[in-house]
C-alpha positions in Angstrom: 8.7 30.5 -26.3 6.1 28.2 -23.8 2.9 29.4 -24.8 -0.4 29.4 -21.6 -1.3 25.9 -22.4 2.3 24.0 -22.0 2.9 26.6 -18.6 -0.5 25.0 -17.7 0.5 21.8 -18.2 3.9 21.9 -16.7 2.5 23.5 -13.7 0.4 20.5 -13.5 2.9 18.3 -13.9 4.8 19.6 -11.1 2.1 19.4 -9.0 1.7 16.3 -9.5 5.1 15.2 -9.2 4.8 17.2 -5.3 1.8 15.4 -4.7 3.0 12.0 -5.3 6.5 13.0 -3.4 3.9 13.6 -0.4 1.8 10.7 -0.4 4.7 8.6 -0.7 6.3 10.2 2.7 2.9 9.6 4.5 3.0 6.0 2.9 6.2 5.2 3.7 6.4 6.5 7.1 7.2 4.0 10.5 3.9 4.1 12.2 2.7 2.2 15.5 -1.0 1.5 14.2 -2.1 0.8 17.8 0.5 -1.0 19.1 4.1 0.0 20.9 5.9 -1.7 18.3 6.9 0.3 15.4 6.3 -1.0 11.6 7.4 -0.2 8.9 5.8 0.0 5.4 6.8 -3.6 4.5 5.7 -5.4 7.8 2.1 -3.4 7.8 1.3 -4.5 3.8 2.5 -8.0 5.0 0.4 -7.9 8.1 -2.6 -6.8 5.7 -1.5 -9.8 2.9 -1.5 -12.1 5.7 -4.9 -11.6 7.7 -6.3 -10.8 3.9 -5.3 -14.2 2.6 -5.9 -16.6 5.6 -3.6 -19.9 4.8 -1.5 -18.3 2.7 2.5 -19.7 2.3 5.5 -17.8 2.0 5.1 -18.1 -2.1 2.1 -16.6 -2.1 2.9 -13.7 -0.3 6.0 -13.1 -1.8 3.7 -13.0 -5.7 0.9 -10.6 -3.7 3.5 -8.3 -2.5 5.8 -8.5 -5.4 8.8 -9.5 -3.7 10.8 -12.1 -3.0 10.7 -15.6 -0.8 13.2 -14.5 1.1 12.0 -10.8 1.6 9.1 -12.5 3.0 10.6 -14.9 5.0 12.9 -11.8 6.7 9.6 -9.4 7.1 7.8 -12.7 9.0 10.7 -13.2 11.1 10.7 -9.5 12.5 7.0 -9.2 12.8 7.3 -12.9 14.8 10.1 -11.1 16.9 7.3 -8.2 17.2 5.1 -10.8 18.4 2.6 -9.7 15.8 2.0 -13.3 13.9 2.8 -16.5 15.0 4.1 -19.3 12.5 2.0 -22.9 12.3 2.8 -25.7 10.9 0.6 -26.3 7.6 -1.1 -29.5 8.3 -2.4 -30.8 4.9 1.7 -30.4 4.2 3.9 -30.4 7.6 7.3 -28.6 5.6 5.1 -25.6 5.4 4.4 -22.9 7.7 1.5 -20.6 7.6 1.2 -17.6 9.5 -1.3 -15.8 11.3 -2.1 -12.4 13.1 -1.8 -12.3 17.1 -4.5 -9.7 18.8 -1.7 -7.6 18.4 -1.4 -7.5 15.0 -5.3 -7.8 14.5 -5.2 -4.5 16.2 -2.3 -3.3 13.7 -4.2 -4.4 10.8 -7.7 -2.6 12.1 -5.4 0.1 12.9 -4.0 0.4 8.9 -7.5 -0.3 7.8 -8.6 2.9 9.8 -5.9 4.7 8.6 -6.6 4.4 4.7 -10.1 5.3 6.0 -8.9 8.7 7.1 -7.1 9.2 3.4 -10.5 8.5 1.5 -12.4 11.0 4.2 -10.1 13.3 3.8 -10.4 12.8 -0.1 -14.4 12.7 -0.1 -14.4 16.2 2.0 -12.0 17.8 -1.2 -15.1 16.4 -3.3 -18.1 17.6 -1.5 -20.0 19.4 -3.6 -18.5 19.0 -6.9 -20.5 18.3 -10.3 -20.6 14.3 -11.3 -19.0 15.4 -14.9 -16.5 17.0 -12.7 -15.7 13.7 -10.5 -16.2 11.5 -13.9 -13.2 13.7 -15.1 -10.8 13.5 -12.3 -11.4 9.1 -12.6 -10.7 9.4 -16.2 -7.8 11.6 -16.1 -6.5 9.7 -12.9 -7.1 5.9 -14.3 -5.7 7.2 -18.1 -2.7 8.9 -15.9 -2.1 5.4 -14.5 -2.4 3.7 -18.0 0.0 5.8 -19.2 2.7 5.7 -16.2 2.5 1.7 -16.5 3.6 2.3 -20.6 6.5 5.0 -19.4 7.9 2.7 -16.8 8.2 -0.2 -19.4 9.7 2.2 -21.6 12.4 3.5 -19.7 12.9 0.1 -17.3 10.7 -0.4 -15.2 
């Protein structure tokens, strides 16, 4: 029989599980961040790398974002397409390209930037008023959560 703490605690888990489920649709979701070009969640973190990391190759980008070279390379090629970076030849080593935001992706990137904004807003107004042992709690209990879900996804494979 599931006693009031482990109904507690699987309530809580559950919640959890809801609230991640939600964050990653809003995450994940095809936005236009100020432009009439839509981008995906892949082309707006590579548009953030990219302005982020001025001079930065193709390798680079592909070890920031965790991906491959020839993810990156397909993601630059769209957003080239999208008119949102432009690609220059590296001159201190002329088989390398680096790339760089156009207005229109600086006004995608301001656009993302403002977005995330929104998010911690929204998250300070759920924290208004609450005790510092209170806040201290939810960082400790949110930054051991992480801990712990980086040691369960080498467990079970990443």
């Amino acid at each position: 029989m599931m006693n009031l703490n482990d109904a507690k605690n699987t309530e809580i888990s559950y919640l959890l599980f809801k609230i991640i489920k939600k964050f990653s649709e809003i995450d994940k979701k095809t936005r236009y961040y100020g432009t009439n070009r839509p981008l995906f969640y892949s082309e707006i973190h590579m548009i953030k790398a990219i302005k982020e990391n001025e001079g930065i190759h193709i390798t680079g980008l592909a070890e920031i974002l965790g991906v491959s070279k020839a993810a990156v390379s397909q993601i630059i090629i769209r957003l080239e397409k999208k008119g949102l970076i432009i690609k220059e030849k590296d001159v201190t080593n002329q088989t390398k390209f680096l790339s760089k935001l156009t207005p229109l992706g600086e006004i995608a990137y301001i656009n993302h930037f403002k977005f995330h904004e929104s998010f911690d807003q929204m998250l300070a107004g759920i924290l208004d008023g609450e005790s510092g042992e209170k806040i201290d709690f939810l960082k400790r209990f949110l930054t051991t959560l992480k801990n712990e879900l980086d040691i369960f996804s080498d467990k079970v494979g990443g």
